[in-house]
C-alpha positions as CSV (number, residue, x, y, z in Angstrom):
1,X,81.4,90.4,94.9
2,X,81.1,90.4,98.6
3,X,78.3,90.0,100.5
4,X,79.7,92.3,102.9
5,X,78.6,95.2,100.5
6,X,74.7,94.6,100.4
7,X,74.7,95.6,104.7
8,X,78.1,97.0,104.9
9,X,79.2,96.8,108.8
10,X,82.9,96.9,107.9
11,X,83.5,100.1,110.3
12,X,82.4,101.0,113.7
13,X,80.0,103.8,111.6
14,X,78.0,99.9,111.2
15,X,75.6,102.1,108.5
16,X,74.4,99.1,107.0
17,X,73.7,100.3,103.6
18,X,73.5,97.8,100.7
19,X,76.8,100.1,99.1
20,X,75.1,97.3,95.5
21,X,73.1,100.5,95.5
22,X,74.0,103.2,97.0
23,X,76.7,104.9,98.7
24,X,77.6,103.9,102.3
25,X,78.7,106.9,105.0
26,X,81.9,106.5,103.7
27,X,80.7,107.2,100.4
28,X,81.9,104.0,98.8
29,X,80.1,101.7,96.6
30,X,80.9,98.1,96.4
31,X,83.6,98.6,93.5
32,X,87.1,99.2,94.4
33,X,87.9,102.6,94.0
34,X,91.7,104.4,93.9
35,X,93.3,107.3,93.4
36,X,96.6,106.8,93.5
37,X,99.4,104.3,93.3
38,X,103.0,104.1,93.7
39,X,106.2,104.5,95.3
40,X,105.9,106.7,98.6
41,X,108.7,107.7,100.7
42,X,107.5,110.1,103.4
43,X,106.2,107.0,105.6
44,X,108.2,106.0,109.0
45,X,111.3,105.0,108.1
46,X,110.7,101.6,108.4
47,X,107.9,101.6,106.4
48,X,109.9,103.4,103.5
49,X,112.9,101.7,103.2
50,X,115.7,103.0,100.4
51,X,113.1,102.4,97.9
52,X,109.6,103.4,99.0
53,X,106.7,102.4,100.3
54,X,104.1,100.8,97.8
55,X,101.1,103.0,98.6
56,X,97.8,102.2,97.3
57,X,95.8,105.3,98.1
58,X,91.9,104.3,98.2
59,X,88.7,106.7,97.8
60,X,86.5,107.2,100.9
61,X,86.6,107.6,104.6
62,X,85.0,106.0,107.5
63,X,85.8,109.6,109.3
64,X,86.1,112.4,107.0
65,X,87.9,114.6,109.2
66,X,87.9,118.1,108.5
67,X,91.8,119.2,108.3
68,X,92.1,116.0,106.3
69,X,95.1,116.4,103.8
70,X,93.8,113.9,101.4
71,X,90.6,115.2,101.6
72,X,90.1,114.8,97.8
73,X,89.9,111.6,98.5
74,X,88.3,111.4,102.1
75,X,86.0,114.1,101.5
76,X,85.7,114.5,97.5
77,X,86.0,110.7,96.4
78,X,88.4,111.2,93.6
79,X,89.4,108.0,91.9
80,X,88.7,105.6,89.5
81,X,86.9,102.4,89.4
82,X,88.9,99.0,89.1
83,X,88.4,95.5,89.2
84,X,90.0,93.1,91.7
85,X,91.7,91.6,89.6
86,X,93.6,94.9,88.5
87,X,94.0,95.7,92.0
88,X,95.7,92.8,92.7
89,X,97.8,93.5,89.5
90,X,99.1,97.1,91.2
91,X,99.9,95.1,93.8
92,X,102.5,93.0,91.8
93,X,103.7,96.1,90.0
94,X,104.6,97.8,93.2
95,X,106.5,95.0,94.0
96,X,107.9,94.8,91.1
97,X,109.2,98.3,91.3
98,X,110.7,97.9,94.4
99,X,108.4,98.6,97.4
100,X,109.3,97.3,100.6
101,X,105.6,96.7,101.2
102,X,101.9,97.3,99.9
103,X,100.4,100.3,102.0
104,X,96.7,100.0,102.0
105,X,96.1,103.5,102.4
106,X,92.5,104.1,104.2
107,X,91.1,100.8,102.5
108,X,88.9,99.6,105.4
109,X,85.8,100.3,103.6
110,X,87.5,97.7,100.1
111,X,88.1,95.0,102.8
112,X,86.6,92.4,101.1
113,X,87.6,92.9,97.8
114,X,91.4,93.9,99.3
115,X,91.2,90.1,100.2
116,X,89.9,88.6,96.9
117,X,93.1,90.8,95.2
118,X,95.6,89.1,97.9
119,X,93.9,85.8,97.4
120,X,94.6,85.9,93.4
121,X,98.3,86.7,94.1
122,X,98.9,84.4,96.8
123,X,102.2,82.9,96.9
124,X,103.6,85.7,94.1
125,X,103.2,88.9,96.8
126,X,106.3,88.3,98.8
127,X,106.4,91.9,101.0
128,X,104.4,92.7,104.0
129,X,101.1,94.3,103.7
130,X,100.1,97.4,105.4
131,X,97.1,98.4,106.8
132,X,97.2,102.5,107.0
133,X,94.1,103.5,108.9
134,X,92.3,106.2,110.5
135,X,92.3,104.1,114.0
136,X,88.3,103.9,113.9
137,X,87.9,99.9,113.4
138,X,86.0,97.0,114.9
139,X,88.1,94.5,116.3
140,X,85.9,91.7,115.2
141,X,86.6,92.8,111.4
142,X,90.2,93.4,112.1
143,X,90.6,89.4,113.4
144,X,88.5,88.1,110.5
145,X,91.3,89.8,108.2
146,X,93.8,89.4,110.3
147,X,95.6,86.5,108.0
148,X,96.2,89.0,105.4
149,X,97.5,92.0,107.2
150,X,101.5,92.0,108.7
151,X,102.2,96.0,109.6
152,X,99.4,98.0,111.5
153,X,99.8,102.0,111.0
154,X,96.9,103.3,112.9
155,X,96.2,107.0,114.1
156,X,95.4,107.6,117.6
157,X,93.8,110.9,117.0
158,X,91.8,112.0,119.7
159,X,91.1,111.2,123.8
160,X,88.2,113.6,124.4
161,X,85.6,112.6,122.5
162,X,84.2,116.3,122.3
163,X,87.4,117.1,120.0
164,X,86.6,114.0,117.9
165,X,83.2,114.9,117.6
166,X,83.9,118.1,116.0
167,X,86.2,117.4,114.0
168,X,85.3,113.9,112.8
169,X,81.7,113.4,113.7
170,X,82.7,110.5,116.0
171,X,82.0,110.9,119.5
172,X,82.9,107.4,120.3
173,X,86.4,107.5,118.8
174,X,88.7,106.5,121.6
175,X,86.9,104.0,122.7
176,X,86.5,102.3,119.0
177,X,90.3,103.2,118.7
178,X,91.7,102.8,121.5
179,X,90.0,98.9,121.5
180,X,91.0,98.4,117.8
181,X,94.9,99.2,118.6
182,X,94.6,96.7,121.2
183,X,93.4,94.3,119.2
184,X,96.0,95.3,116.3
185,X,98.8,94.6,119.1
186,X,97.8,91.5,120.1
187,X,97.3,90.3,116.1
188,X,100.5,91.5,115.2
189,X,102.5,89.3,118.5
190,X,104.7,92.2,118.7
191,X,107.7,93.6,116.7
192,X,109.1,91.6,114.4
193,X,112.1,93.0,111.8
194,X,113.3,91.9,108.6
195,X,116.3,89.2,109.3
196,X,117.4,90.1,105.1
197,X,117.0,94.5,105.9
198,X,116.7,94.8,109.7
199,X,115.5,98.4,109.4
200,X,112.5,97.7,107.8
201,X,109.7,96.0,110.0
202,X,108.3,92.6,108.9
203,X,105.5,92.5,110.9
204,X,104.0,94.9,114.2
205,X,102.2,97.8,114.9
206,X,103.2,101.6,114.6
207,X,100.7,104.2,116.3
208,X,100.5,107.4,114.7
209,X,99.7,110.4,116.4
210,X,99.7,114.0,115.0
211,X,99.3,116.9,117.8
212,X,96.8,119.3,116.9
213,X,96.7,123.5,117.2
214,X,95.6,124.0,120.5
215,X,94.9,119.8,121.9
216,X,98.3,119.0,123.4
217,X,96.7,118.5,126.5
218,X,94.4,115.7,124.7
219,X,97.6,114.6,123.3
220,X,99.6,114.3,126.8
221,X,96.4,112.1,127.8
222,X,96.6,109.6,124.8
223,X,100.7,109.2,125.8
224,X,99.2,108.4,129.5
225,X,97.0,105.9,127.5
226,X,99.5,104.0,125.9
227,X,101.5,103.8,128.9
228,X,99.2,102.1,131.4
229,X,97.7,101.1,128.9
230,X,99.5,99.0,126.2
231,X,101.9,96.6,126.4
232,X,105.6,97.8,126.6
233,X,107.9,97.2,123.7
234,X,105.1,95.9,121.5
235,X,104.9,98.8,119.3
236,X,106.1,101.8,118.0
237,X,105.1,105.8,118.5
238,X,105.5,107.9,115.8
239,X,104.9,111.5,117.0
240,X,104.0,114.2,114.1
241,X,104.3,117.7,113.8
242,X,103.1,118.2,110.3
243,X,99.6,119.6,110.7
244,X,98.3,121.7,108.1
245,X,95.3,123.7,107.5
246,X,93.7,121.8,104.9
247,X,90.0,121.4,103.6
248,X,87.4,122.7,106.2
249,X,90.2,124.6,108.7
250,X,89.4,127.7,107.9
251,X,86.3,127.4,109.5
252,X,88.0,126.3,113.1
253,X,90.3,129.0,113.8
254,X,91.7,127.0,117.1
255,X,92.9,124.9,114.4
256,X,93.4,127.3,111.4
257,X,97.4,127.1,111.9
258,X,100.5,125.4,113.0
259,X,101.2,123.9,116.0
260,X,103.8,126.2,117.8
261,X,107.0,125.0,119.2
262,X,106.0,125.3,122.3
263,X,103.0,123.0,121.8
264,X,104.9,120.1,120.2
265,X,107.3,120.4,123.1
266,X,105.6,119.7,125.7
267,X,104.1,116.7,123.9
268,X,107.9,115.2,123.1
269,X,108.8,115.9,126.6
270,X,105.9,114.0,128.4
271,X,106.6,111.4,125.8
272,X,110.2,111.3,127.4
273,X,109.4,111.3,130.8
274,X,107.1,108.3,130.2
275,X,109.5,106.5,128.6
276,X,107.8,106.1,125.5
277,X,110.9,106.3,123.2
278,X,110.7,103.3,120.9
279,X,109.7,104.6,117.7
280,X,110.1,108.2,115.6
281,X,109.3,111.8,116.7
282,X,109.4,114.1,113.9
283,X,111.4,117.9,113.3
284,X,108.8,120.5,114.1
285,X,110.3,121.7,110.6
286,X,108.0,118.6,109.2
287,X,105.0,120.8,108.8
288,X,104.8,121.3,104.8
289,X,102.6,120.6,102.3
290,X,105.0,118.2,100.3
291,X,103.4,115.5,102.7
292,X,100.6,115.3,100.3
293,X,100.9,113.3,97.2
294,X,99.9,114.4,93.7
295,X,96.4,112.2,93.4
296,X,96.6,112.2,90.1
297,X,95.4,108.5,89.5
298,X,99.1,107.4,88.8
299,X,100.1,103.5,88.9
300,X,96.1,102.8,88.2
């Protein structure tokens, strides 16, 4: 087992709990922990393929936010213990099932042991790994495991730091985000497609961002962001309208419902006029439920 565990600094939270003994602000221990795993195809479509992305849906979050959609996981810490070595075994069976790629689904916390499962398979895993995070990183962690990871899916969640604050307990957000991105861009060396399938991506960065009841404002000022900010045509933008109430919404009624037309709108719009158009913007339609998977501890 990793060292890493007994002062775990894995996420900008830097808690330093010995998770050997107790459970770390992500409320993860040092075993590997997962609630679900198998073939997803609601991802970007380059991420999904024909077949499906390989998913790999781990327990605990370094944010917790509180319209998470997983937030049995995130929140709840559904899952079930397994060993690396049986991690690294889904792994093959995924592949072996057709994925286009292993989707590490919120697994910063599993780091280490996410390497020790690569390292047993190495030379057997042929697809690209993704790294499916919440944004909130250290870059210093992402370059140490840099070697293992080929697709970056990051959210960009939040510019004012009172909104991420609230809702995630993480006034520092954009600045630990909007650094880690950078870094992720400058790991991945830009866009790189599959020569054998050249919709799917090989290797690069996509940068999620879901627009939130009442924050399109925030969201115009993240586009801004990433367009003085980042460097052009070394990543994609996928825009999402799927917000749902979910978990602790009820409780925020500026965010207790849909985003309106309207909203999303003006959000595509200034992502036009900025040019930021290499990438996906989804139907405002996409708001439904059926986003969420079953975590029902399949595939572990």
């Amino acid at each position: 087992m990793s060292t890493a565990y007994e002062s775990c600094m894995l996420c900008p939270r830097m808690c330093g709990t010995n998770r050997t003994k107790a459970l770390g602000v992500c409320r993860a221990g040092a075993a590997v922990k997962v609630a679900r795993a198998a073939l997803h195809s609601w991802e970007e479509p380059c991420i999904s393929g024909k077949n499906g992305s390989g998913t790999v849906f781990f327990s605990g979050c370094n944010l917790k936010c509180i319209f998470c959609q997983n937030y049995t996981l995130s929140h709840e810490n559904f899952g079930r213990e397994i060993t690396v070595k049986r991690l690294s075994e889904i792994f093959l069976e995924l592949q072996n099932q057709g994925a286009h790629n292993i989707n590490l689904v919120t697994a910063t916390q599993y780091l280490p042991s996410v390497k020790e499962a690569l390292d047993l398979i190495k030379g057997r895993l042929t697809i690209p790994v993704v790294y499916n995070c919440g944004g909130y990183e250290r870059p210093e962690i992402l370059r140490e495991y840099s070697g293992y990871i080929d697709i970056y899916l990051p959210d960009l969640k939040y510019y004012d730091s009172n909104l991420s604050q609230k809702y995630s307990a993480a006034r520092d957000y954009f600045s630990k985000a909007s650094a880690a991105i950078t870094e992720m861009i400058h790991l991945a060396g830009g866009l790189t497609w599959n020569p054998d399938s050249p919709s799917l991506l090989k290797k690069g960065v996509i940068i999620r961002h879901m627009v939130l009841p009442g924050a399109k404002e925030d969201s115009i000022k993240l586009l801004h962001w990433m367009k003085e900010s980042l460097p052009e045509n070394q990543y994609l933008l996928s825009l999402m309208s799927q917000y749902t109430p979910f978990h602790k919404s009820s409780m925020y009624p500026e965010i207790n419902r849909r985003i309106t037309t309207y909203e999303y709108k003006k959000v595509v719009d200034t992502a036009i006029e900025l040019g930021l158009m290499n990438g996906y913007m989804q139907k405002k339609s996409s708001a439904k439920e059926e986003y969420t998977p079953l975590f029902d501890l399949s595939g572990v």
